[in-house]
CHARMM-style PDB file with segment names, atoms N, HN, CA, C and O in Angstrom:
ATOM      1  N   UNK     1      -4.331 -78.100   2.408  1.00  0.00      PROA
ATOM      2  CA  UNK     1      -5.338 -77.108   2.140  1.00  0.00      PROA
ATOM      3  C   UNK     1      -4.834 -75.700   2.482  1.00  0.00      PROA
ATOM      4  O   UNK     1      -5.017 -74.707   1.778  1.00  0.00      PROA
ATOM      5  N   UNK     2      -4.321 -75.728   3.395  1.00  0.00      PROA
ATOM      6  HN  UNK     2      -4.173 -76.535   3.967  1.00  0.00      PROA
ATOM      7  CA  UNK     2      -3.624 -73.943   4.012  1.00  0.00      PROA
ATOM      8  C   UNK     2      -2.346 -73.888   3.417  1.00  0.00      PROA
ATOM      9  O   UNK     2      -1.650 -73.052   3.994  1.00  0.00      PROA
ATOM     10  N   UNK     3      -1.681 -74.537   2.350  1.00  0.00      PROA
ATOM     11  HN  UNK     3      -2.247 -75.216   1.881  1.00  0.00      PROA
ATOM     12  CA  UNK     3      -0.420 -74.028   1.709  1.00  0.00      PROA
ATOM     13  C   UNK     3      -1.426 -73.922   0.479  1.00  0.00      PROA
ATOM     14  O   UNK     3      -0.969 -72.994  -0.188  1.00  0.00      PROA
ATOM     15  N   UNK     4      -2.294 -74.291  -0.005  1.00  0.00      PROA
ATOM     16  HN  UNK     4      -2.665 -75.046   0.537  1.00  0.00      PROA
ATOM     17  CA  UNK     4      -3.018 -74.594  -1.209  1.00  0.00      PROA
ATOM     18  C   UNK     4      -3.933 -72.627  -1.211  1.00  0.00      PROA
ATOM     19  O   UNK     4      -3.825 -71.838  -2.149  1.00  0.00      PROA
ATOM     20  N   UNK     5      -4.615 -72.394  -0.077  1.00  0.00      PROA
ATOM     21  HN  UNK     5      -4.702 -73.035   0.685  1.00  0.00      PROA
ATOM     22  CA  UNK     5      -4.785 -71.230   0.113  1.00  0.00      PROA
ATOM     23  C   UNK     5      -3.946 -70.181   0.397  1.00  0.00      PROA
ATOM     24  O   UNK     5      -4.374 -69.179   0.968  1.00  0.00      PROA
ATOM     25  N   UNK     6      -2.685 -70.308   0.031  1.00  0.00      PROA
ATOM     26  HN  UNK     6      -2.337 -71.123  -0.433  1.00  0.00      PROA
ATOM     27  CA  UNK     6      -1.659 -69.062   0.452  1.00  0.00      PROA
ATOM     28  C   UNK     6      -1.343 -68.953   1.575  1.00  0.00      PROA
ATOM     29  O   UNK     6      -0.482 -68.102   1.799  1.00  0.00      PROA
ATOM     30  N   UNK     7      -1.767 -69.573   2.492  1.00  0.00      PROA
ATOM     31  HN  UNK     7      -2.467 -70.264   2.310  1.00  0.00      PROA
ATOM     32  CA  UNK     7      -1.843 -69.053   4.138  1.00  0.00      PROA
ATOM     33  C   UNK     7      -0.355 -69.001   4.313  1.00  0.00      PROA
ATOM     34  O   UNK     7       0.376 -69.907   3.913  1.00  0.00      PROA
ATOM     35  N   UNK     8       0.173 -67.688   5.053  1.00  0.00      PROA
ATOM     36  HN  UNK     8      -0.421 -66.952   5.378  1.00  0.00      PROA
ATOM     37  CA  UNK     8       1.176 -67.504   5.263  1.00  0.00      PROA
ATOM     38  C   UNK     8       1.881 -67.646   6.502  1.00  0.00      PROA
ATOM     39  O   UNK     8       3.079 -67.902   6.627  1.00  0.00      PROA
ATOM     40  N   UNK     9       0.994 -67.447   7.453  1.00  0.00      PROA
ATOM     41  HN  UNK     9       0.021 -67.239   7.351  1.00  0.00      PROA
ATOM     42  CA  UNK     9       1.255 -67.602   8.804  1.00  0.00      PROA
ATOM     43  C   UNK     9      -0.414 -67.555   9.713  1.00  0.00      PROA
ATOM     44  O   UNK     9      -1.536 -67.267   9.297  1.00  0.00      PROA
ATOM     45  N   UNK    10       0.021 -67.929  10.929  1.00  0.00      PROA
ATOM     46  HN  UNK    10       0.933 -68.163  11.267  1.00  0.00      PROA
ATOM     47  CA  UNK    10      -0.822 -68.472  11.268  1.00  0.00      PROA
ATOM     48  C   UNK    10      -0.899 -67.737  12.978  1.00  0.00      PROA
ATOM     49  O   UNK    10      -0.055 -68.331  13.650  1.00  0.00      PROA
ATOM     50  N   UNK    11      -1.611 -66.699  13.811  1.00  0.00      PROA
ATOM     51  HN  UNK    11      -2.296 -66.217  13.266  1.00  0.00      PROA
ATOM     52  CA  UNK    11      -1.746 -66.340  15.288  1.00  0.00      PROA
ATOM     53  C   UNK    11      -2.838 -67.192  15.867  1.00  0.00      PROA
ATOM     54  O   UNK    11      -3.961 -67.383  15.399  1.00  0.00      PROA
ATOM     55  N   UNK    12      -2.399 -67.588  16.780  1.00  0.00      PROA
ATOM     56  HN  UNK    12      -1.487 -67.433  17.160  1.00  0.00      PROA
ATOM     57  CA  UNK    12      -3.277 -68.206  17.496  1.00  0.00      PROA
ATOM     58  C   UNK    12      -2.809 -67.862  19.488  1.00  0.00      PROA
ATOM     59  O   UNK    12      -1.865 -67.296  20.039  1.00  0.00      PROA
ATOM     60  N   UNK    13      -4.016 -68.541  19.968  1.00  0.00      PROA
ATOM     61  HN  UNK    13      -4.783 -69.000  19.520  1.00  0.00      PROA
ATOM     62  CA  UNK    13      -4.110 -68.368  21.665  1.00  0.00      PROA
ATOM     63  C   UNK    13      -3.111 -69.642  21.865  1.00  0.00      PROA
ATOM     64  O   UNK    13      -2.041 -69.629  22.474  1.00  0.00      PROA
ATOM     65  N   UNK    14      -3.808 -70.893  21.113  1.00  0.00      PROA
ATOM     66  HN  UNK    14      -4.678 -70.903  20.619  1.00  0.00      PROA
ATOM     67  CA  UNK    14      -2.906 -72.005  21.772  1.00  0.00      PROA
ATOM     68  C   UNK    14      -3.176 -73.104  20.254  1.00  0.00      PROA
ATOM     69  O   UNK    14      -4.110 -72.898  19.479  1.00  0.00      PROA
ATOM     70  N   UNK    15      -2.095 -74.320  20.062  1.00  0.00      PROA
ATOM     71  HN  UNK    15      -1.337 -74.488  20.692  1.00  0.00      PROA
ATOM     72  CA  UNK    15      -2.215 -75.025  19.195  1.00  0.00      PROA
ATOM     73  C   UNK    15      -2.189 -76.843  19.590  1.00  0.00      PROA
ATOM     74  O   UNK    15      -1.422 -77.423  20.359  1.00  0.00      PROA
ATOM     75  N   UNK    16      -3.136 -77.328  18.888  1.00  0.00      PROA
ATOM     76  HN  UNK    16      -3.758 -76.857  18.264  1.00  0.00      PROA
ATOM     77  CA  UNK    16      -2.589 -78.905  19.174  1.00  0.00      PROA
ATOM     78  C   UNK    16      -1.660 -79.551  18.580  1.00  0.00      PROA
ATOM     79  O   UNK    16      -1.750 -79.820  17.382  1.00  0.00      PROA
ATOM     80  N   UNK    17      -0.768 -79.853  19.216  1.00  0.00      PROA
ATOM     81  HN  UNK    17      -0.695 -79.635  20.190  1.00  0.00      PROA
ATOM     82  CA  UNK    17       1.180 -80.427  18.858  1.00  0.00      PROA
ATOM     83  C   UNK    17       1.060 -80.840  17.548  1.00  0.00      PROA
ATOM     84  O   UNK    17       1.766 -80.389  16.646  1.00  0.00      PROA
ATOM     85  N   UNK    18       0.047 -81.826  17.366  1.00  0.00      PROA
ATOM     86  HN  UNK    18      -0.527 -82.193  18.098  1.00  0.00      PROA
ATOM     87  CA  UNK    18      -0.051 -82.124  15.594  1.00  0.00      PROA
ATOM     88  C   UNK    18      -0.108 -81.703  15.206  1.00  0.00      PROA
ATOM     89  O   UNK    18       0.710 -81.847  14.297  1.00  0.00      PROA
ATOM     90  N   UNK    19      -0.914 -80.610  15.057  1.00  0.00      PROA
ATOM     91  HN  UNK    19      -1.578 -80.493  15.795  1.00  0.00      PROA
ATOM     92  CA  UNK    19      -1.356 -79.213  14.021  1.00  0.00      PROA
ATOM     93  C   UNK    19      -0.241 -78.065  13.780  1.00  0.00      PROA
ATOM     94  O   UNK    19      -0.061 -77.334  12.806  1.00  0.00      PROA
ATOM     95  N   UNK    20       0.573 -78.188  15.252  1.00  0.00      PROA
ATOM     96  HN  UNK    20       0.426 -78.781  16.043  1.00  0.00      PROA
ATOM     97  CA  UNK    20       2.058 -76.792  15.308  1.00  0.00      PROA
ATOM     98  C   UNK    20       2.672 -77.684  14.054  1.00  0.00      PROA
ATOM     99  O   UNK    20       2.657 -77.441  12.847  1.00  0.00      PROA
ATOM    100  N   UNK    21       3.234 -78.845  14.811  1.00  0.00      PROA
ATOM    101  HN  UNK    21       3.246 -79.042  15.791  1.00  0.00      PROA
ATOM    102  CA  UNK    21       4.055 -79.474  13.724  1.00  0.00      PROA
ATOM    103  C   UNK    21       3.921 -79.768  12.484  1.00  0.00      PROA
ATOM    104  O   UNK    21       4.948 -79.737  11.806  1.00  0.00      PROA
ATOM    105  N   UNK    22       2.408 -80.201  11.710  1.00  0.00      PROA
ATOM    106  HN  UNK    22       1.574 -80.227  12.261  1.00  0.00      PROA
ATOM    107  CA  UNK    22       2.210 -80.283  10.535  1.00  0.00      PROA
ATOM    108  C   UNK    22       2.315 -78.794   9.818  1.00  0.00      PROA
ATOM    109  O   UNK    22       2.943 -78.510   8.797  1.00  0.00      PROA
ATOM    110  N   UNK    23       1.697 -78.127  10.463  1.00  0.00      PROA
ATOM    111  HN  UNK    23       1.188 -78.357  11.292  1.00  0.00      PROA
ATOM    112  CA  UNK    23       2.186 -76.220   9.530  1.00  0.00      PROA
ATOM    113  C   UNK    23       3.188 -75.968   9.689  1.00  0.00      PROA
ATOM    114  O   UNK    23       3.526 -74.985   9.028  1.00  0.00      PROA
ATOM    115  N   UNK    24       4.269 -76.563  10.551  1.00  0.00      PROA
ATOM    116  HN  UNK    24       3.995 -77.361  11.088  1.00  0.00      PROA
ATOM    117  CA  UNK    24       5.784 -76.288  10.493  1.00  0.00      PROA
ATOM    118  C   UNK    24       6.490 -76.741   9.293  1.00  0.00      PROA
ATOM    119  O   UNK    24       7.248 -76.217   8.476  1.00  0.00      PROA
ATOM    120  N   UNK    25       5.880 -78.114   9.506  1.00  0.00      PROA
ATOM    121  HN  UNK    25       5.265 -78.540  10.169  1.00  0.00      PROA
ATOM    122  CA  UNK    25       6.784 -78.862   8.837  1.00  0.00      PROA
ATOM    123  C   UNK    25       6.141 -78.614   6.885  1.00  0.00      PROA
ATOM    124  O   UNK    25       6.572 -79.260   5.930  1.00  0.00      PROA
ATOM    125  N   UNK    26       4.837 -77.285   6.811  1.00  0.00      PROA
ATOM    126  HN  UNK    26       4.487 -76.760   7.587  1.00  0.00      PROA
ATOM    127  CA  UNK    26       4.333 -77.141   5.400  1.00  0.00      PROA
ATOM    128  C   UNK    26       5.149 -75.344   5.175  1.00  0.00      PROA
ATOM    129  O   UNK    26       4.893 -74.571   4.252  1.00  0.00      PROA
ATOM    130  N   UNK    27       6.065 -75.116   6.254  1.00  0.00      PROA
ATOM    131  HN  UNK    27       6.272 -75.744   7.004  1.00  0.00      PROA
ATOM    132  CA  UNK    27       6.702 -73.969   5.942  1.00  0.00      PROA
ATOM    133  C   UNK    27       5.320 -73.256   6.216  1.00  0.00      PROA
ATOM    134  O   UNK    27       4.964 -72.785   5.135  1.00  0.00      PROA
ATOM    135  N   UNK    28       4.658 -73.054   6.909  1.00  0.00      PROA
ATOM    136  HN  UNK    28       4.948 -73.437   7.787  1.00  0.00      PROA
ATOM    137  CA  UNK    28       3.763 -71.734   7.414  1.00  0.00      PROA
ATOM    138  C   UNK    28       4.307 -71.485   8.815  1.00  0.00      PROA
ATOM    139  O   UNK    28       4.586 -72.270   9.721  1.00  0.00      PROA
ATOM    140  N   UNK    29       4.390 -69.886   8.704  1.00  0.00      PROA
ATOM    141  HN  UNK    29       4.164 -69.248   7.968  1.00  0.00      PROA
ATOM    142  CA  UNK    29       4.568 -69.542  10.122  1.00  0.00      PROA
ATOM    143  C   UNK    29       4.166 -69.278  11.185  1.00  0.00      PROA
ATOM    144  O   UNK    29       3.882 -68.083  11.108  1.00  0.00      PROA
ATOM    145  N   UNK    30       3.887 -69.717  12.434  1.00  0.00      PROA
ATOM    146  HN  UNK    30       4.118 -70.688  12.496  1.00  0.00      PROA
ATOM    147  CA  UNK    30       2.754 -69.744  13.160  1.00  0.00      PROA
ATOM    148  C   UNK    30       3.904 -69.297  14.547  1.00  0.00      PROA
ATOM    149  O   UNK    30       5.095 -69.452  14.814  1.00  0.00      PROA
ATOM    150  N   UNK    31       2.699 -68.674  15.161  1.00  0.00      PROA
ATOM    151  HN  UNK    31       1.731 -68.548  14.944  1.00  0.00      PROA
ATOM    152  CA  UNK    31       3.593 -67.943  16.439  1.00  0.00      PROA
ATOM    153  C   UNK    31       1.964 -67.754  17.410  1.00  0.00      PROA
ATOM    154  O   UNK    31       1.004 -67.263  16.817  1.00  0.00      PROA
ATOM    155  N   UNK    32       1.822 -68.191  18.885  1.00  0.00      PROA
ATOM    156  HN  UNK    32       2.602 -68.590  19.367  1.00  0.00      PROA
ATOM    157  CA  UNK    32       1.284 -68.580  20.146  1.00  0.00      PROA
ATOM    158  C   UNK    32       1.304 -67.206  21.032  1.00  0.00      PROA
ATOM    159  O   UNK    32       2.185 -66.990  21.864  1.00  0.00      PROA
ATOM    160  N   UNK    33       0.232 -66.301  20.758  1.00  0.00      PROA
ATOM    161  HN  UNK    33      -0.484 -66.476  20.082  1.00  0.00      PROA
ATOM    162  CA  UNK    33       0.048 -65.625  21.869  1.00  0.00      PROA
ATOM    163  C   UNK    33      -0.783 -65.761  22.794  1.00  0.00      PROA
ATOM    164  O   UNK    33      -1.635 -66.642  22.685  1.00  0.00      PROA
ATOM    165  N   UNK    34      -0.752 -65.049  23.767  1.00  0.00      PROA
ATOM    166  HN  UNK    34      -0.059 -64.333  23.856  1.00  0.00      PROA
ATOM    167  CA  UNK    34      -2.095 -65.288  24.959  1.00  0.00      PROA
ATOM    168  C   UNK    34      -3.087 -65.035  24.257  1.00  0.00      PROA
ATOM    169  O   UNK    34      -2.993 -64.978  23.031  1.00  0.00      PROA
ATOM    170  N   UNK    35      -4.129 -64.851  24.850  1.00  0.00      PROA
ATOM    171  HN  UNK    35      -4.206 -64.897  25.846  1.00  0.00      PROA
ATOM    172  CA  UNK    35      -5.325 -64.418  24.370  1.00  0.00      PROA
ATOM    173  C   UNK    35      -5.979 -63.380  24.327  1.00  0.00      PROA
ATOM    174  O   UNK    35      -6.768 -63.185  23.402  1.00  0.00      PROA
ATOM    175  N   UNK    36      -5.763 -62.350  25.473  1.00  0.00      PROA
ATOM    176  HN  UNK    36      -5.122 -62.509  26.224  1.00  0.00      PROA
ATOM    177  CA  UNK    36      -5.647 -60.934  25.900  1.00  0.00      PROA
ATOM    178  C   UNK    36      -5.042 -60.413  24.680  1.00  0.00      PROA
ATOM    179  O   UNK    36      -5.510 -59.697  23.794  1.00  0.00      PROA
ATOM    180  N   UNK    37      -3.851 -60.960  24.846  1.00  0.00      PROA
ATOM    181  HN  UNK    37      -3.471 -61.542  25.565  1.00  0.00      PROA
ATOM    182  CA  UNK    37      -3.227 -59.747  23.370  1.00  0.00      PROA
ATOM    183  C   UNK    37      -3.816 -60.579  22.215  1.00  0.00      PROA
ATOM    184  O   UNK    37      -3.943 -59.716  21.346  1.00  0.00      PROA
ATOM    185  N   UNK    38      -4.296 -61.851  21.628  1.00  0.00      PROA
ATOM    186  HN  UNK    38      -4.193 -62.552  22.334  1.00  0.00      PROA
ATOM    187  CA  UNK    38      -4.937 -61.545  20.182  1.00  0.00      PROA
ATOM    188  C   UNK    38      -5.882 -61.409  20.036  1.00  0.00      PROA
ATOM    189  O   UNK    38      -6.168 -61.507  18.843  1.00  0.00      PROA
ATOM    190  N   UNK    39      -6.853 -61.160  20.788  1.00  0.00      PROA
ATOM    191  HN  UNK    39      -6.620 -61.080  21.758  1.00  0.00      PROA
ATOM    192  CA  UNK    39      -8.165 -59.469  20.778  1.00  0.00      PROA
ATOM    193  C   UNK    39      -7.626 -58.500  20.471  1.00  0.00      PROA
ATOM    194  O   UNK    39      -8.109 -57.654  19.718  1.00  0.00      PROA
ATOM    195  N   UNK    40      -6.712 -58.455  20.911  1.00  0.00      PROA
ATOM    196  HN  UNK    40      -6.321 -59.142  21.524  1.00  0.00      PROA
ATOM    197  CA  UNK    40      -5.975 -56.327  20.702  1.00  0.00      PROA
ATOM    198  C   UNK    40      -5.399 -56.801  19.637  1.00  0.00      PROA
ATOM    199  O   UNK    40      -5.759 -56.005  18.769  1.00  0.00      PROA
ATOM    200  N   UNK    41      -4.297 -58.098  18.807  1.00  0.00      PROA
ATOM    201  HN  UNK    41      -4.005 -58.744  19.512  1.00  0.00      PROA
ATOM    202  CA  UNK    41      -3.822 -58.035  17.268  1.00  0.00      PROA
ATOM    203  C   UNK    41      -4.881 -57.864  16.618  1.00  0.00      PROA
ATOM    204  O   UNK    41      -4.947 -56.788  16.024  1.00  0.00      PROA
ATOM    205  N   UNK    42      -6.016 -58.772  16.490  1.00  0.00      PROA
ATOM    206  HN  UNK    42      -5.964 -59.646  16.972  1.00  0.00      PROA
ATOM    207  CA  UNK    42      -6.675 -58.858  15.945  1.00  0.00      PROA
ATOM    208  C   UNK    42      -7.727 -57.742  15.011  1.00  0.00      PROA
ATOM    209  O   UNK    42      -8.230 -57.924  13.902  1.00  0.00      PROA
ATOM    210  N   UNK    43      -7.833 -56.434  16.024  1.00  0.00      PROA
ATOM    211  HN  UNK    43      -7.425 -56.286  16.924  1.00  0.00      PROA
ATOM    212  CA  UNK    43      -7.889 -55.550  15.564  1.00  0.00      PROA
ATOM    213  C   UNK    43      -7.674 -54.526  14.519  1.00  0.00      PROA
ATOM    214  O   UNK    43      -8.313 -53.886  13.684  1.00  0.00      PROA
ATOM    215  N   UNK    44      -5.806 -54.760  15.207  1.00  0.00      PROA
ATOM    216  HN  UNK    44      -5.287 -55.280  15.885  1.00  0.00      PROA
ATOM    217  CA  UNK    44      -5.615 -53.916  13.713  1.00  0.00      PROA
ATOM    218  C   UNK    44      -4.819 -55.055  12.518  1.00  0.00      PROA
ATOM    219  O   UNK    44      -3.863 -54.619  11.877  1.00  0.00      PROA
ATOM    220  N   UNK    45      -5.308 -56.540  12.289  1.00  0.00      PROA
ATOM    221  HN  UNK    45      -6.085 -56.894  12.810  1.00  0.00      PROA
ATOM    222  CA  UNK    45      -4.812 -56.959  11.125  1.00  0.00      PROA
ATOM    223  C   UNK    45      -6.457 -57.187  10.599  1.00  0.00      PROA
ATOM    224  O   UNK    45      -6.369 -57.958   9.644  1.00  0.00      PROA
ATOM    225  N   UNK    46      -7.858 -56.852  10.817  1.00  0.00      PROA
ATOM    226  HN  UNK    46      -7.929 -56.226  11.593  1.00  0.00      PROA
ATOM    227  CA  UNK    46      -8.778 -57.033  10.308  1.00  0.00      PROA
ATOM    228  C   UNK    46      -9.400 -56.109  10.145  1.00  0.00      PROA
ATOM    229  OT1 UNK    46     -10.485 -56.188   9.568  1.00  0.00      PROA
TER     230      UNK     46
END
């Protein structure tokens, strides 16, 4: 469904191991920040 929607990459606070690995392994890029800072990304990508 998220390669089917374009999804290109993926920010998150934290991920469950199945879920890192299945969007890895669908070529989306996903990268784990705290949570503090994705309030402040979040900002300026919305």
């Amino acid at each position: 469904m998220l390669k089917e929607m374009n999804v290109g990459a993926i920010v998150a606070n934290d991920f469950a191991r199945i879920f890192y690995r299945n969007v890895i392994n669908l070529g989306i890029l996903v990268q784990q920040i705290e949570a503090a800072c994705a309030k402040e990304q979040s900002k300026k990508i919305f």
